[in-house]
C-alpha positions as CSV (number, residue, x, y, z in Angstrom):
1,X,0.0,0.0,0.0
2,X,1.5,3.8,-1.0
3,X,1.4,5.4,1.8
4,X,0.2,9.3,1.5
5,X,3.2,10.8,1.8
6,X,4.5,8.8,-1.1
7,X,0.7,9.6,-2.6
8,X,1.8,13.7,-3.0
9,X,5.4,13.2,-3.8
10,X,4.6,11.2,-6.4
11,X,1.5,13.3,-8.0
12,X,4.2,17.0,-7.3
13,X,7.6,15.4,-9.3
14,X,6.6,17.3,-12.3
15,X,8.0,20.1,-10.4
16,X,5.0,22.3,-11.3
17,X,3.2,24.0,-8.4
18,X,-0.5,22.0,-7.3
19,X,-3.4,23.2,-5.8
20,X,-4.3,21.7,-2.7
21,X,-7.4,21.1,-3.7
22,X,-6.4,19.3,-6.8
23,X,-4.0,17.1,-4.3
24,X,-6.7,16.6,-1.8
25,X,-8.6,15.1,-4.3
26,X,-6.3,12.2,-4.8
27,X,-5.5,11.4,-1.6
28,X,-9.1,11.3,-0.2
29,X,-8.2,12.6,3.5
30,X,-10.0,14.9,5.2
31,X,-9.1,18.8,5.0
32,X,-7.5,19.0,8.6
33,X,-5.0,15.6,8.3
34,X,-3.9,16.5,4.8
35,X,-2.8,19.9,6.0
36,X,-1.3,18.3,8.7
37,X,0.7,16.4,6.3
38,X,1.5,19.4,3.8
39,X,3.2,21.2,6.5
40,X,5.0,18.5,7.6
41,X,6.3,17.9,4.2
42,X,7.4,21.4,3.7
43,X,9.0,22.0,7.5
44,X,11.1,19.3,6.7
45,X,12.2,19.9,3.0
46,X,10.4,17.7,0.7
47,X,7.8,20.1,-1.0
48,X,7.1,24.4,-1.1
49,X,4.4,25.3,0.3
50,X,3.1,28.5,-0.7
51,X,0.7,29.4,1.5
52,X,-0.4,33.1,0.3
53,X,-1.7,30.9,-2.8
54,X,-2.3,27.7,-1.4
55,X,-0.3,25.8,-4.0
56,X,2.6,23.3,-3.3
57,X,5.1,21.5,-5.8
58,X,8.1,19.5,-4.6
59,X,11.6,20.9,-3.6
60,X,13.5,20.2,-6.4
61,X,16.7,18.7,-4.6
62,X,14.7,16.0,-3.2
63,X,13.1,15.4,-6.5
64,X,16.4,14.8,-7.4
65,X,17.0,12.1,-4.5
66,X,13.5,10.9,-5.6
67,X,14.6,10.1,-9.3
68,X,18.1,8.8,-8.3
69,X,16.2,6.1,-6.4
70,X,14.0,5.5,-8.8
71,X,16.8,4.0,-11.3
72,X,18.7,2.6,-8.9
């Protein structure tokens, strides 16, 4: 099973910025949990979280970590 986390990193690796509500969408949690889990994806490094717009995307140096996994 993916867990969420892994759910949102994998729908922001385009590296183009997401609204939440777009996000929220596919990962069917309720409002309150998934914000819990966007902030604690951007206080420790893995997405942006703009929060003026409401849009995140993923930080691009752990994309990178992301795709070097990937082909390994």
């Amino acid at each position: 099973m993916v867990s969420i986390f892994m759910l949102i990193l994998e729908s922001l690796n385009d590296v183009n910025w997401h609204g939440m509500d777009e996000l929220l969408e596919r990962v069917k949690l309720n409002k309150m949990k998934f914000r819990e889990v966007i902030e604690f994806l951007d206080k420790y490094g893995f997405i942006r979280f703009d929060y003026k717009k409401q849009k995140v995307r993923i930080n691009k140096d752990f994309r990178r970590v992301m795709d070097q996994e990937t082909v390994a």
